[in-house]
C-alpha positions in Angstrom: -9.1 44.1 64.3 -8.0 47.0 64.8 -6.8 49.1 61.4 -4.2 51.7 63.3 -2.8 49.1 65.8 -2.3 46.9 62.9 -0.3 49.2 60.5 1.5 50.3 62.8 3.3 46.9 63.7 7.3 46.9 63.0 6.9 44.6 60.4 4.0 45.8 58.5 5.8 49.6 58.4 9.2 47.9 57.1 7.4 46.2 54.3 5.5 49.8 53.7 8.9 51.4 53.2 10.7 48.5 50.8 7.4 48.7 48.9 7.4 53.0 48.8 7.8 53.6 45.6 5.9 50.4 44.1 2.7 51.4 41.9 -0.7 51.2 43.8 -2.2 49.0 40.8 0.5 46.7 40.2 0.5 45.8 44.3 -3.2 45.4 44.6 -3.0 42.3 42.2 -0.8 40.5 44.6 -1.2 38.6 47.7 -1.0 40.1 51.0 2.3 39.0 52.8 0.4 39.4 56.0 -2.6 36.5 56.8 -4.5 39.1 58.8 -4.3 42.2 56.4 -5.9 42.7 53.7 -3.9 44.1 50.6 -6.1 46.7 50.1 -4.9 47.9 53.5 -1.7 47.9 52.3 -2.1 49.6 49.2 -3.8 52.4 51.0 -0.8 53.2 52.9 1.6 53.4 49.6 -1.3 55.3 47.7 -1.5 57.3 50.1 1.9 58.4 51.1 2.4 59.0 47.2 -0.4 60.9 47.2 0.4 63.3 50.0 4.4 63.5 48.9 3.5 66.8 47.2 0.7 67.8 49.4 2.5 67.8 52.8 6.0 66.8 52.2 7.5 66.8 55.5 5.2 63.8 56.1 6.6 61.6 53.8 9.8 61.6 55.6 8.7 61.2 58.7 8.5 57.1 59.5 5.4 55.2 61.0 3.0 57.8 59.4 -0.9 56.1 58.8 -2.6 57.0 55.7 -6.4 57.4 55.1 -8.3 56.4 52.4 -7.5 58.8 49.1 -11.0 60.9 49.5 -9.7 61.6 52.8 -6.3 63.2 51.8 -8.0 64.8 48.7 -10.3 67.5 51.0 -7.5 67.6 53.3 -5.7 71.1 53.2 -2.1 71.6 52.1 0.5 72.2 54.8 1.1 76.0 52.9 -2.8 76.8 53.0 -2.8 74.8 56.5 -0.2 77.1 58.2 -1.9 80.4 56.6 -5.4 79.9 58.3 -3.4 79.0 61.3 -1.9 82.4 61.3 -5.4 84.1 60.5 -6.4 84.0 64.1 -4.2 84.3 67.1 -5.5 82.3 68.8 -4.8 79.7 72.1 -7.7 77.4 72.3 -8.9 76.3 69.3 -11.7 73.4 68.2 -11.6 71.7 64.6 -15.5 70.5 64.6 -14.4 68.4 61.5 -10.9 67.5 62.3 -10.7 64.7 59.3 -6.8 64.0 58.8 -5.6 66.5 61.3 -3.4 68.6 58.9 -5.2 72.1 59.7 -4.9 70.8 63.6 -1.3 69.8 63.2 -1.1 73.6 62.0 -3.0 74.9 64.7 -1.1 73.4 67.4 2.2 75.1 66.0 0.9 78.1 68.0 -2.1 77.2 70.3 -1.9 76.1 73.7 -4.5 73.4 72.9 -6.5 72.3 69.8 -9.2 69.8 69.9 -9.7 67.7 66.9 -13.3 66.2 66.6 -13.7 63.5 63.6 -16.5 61.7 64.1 -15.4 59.0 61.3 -13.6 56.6 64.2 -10.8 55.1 61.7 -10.1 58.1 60.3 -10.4 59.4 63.8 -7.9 57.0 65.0 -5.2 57.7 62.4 -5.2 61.0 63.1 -4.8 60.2 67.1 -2.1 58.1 66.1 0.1 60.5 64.0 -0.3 63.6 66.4 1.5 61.0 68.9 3.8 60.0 66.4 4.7 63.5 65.4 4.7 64.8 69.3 1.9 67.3 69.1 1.0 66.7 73.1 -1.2 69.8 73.0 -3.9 68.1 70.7 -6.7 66.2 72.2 -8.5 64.0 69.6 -12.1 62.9 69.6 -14.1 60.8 67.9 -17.6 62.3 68.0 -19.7 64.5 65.8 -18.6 68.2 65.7 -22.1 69.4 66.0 -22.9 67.4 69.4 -20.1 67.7 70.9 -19.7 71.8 70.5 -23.6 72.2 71.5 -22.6 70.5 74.8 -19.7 72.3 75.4 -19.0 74.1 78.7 -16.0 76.0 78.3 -14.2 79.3 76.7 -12.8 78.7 72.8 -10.6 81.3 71.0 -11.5 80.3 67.7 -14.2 77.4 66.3 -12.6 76.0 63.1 -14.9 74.0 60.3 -14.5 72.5 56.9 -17.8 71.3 56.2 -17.4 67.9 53.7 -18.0 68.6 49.9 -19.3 65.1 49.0 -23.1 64.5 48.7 -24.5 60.8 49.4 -23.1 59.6 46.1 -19.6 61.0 46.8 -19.6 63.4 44.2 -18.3 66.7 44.8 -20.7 69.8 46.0 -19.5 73.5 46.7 -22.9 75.4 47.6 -23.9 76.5 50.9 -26.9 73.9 51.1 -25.3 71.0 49.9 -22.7 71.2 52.5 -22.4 68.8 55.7 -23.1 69.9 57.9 -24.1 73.7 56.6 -22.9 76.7 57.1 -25.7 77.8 58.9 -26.3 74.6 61.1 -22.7 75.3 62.1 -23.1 79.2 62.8 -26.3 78.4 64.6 -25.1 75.8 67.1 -22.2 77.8 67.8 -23.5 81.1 68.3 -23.8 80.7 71.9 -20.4 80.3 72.9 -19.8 83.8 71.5 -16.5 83.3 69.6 -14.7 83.6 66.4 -16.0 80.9 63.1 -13.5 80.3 60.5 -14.7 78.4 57.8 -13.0 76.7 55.1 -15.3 76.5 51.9 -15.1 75.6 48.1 -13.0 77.8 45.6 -15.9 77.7 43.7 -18.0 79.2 46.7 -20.7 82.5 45.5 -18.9 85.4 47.6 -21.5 87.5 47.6 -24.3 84.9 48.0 -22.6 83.2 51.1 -21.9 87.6 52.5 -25.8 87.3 52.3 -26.5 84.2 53.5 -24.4 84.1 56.5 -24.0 87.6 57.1 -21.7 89.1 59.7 -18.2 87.9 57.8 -15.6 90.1 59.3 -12.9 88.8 56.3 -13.2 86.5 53.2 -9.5 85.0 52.5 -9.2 84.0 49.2 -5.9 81.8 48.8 -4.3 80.6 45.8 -1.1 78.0 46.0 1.1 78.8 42.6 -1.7 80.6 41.5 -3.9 77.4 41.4 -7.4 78.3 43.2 -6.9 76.4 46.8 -10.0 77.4 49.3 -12.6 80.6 50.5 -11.8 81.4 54.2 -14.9 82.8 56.2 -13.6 84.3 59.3 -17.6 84.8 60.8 -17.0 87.4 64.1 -19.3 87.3 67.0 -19.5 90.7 67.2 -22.1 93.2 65.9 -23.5 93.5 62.3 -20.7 94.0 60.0 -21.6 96.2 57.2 -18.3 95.4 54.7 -16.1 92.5 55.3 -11.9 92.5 54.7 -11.1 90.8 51.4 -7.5 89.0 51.7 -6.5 87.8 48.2 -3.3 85.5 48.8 -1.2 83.5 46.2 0.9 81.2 48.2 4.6 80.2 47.3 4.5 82.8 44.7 6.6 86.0 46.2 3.2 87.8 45.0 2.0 90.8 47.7 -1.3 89.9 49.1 -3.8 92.1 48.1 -6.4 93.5 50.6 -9.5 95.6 50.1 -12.9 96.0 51.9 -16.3 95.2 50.7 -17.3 92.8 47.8 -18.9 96.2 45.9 -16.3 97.1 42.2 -15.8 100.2 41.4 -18.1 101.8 39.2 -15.6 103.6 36.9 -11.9 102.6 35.9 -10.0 104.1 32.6 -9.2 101.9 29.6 -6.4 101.8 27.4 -4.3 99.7 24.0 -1.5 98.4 25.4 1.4 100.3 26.2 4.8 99.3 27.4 3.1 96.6 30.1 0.8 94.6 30.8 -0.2 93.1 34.0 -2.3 89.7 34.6 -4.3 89.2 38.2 -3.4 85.8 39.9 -6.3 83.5 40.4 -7.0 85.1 43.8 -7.5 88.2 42.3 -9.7 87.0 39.7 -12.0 85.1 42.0 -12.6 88.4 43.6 -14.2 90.0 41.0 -13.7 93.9 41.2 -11.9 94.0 38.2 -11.7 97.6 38.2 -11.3 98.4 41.7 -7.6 96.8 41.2 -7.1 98.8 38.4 -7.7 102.2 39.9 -5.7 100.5 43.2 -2.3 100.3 41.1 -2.8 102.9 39.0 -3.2 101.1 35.5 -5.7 100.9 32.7 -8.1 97.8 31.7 -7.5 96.9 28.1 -11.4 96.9 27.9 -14.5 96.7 30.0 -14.6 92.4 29.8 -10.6 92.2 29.6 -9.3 91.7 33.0 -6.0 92.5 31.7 -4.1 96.1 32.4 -1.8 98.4 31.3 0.7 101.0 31.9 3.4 103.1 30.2 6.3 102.8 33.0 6.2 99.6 35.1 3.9 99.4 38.7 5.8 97.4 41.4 4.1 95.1 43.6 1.3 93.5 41.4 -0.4 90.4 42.4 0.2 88.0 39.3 2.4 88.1 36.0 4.2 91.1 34.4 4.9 91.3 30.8 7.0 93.5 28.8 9.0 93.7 25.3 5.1 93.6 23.7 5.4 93.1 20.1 2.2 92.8 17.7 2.6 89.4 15.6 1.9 90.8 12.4 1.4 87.7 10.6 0.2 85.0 13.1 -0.4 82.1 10.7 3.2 82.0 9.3 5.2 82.8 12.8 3.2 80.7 15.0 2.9 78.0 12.5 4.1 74.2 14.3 5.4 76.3 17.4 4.9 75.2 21.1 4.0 78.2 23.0 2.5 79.6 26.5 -0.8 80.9 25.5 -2.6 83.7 27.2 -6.0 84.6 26.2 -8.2 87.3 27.4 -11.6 88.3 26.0 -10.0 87.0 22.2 -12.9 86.3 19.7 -11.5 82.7 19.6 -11.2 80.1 22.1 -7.6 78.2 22.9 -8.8 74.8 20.6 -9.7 77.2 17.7 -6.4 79.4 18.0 -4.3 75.9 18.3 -6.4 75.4 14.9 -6.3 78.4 13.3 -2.1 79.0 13.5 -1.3 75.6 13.8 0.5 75.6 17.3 0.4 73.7 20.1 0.4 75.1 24.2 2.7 73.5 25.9 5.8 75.9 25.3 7.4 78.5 27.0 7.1 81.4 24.3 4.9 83.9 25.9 1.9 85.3 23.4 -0.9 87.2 24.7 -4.6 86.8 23.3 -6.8 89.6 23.5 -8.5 92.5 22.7 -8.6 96.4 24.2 -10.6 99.6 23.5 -8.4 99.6 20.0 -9.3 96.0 18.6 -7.7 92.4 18.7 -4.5 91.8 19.5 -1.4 88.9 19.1 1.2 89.9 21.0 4.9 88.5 21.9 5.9 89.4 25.2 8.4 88.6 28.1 7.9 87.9 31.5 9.6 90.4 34.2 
């Protein structure tokens, strides 16, 4: 029985969309209305349609849409992250060795002339085949093989070989170094070499950069992209060309308004200039912090670190254009434990001597307001500060 050709019946997709909004749990202790579908079938389709709502919206509204299993849709990239590695490249032909869902391929084919999307899971394979149909996307060919075998065979001229190696080991649970990957990095890199083209590969936030510079070597640019400054995925866009000594750091927050931030080389500056804080103070977005050359920003905007293990900065008039949060109106909270007492608050702590459960203890507040006060410490001590956000 075929699982696509099944879901996909008139029938089976009306009783999907009365049941849209129905809880998961609540339908897998009923009975399937259908004899020759299971209901865990079923309850796939409305998990994961739920699931993806906030993921890739534009799906959701789109009707006769087949769903994968939920470990499936939870390595699957965002449509925002999925149209900014399509933009990385310009490229016309273009080959997903590990197409899964087809979400980075339905981005690819926005602009390509052709996309190939290998999967070598054949359900998940198939579910894919079927929405790019659905959905119109002519110019993507789908194949159910595996990545590796079918690009070592391969005869003819790519633009750019695309990869997001899976971050499960055997057991299912979740992996991020280079080694643990499947396939690797460097099995990938290998097999590819000979067809003399551009590598982007799409690797864990929690990914070494400078382990996996000196592991793979020859990274022309590391894009480190945030959505809403939550830590999304490590872009490695690997160039054929000769050694590359310093590779192009992108640091992008996505549906933020935030300036992406660009430097070269994965080296800090030595020296930066430290300050109390003045009039501002200016916190990095998670791209920014994964990066790690705290005080190369600094000296890049022209402000002053707090103190050497405070990745927070400062400034007497305000700098335009920072990557994260701007805060002004600071105002030291003289006595904490009386004015924070049973108030809901947004904490922010930086290099403070106590940790968020021990300040919730200490004054008595909770974290889930919108209050803004700052926890940290600069070259002049320990600090509790009110502040606004610009």
């Amino acid at each position: 029985m075929d699982f696509t050709e099944v879901i996909a019946r008139p029938e089976v997709q009306e009783w999907l969309r009365t049941h849209a909004q129905s809880k998961p749990h609540d339908l897998a202790l009923k009975k399937s209305l259908f004899a020759d579908i299971p209901i865990q079938w079923l309850v796939q389709q409305i998990a994961g349609k739920q699931l993806l709502s906030k993921k890739i919206p534009f799906l959701s509204n789109i009707p006769d849409i087949i769903y994968p299993p939920k470990i499936n849709i939870e390595q699957c990239s965002s449509w925002a992250t999925a149209q900014y590695k399509a933009h990385i490249v310009k490229a016309q032909k273009i080959a997903d060795l590990t197409g899964g869902f087809g979400i980075d391929c339905m981005a690819f084919a926005q602009n390509a002339e052709k996309v190939i999307h290998i999967e070598q899971n054949k359900d998940l394979q198939q579910i894919a085949k079927h929405n790019f149909k659905i959905l119109g996307l002519k110019n993507i060919d789908s194949l159910a093989e595996n990545g590796l075998s079918f690009i070592s065979d391969f005869q003819e001229s790519l633009d750019l070989i695309y990869a997001d190696p899976s971050r499960r080991d055997e057991h299912k649970n979740k992996v991020f170094k280079l080694n643990d990957l499947s396939p690797t990095p460097q099995e990938i890199l290998t097999i590819c070499k000979k067809l003399n083209t551009q590598i982007l590969l799409k690797l864990s936030p929690m990914l070494d950069l400078t382990e996996a510079y000196k592991t793979l070597g020859n990274i022309a640019e590391i894009h480190i992209v945030s959505l809403k400054n939550e830590l999304k995925e490590i872009l490695l866009l690997i160039s054929p060309q000769e050694k590359i000594t310093e590779p192009r750091i992108i640091c992008a927050n996505l549906e933020s308004k935030q300036s992406i931030y660009e430097f070269s080389g994965l080296k800090d500056d030595e020296n930066t200039s430290y300050s109390a804080p003045k009039n501002f103070i200016y916190k990095p977005n998670a791209s920014l912090m994964k990066s790690g050359v705290f005080n190369k920003i600094g000296n890049d905007f022209g402000l002053k670190k707090l103190e050497t293990n405070t990745q927070l900065y400062t400034s007497e008039m305000l700098i335009e254009g920072f990557p994260g949060e701007v805060f002004t109106h600071l105002c030291p909270i003289k006595n904490p434990k009386k004015t924070l007492k049973n108030k809901s608050i947004r904490m922010i702590r930086r290099n403070f001597p106590a940790d968020l459960s021990q300040i919730k203890k200490q004054y008595k507040c909770t974290s889930d307001g919108t209050e803004i006060v700052i926890f940290t410490r600069s070259i002049a001590g320990t600090h509790i500060l009110s502040a606004e956000k610009i």
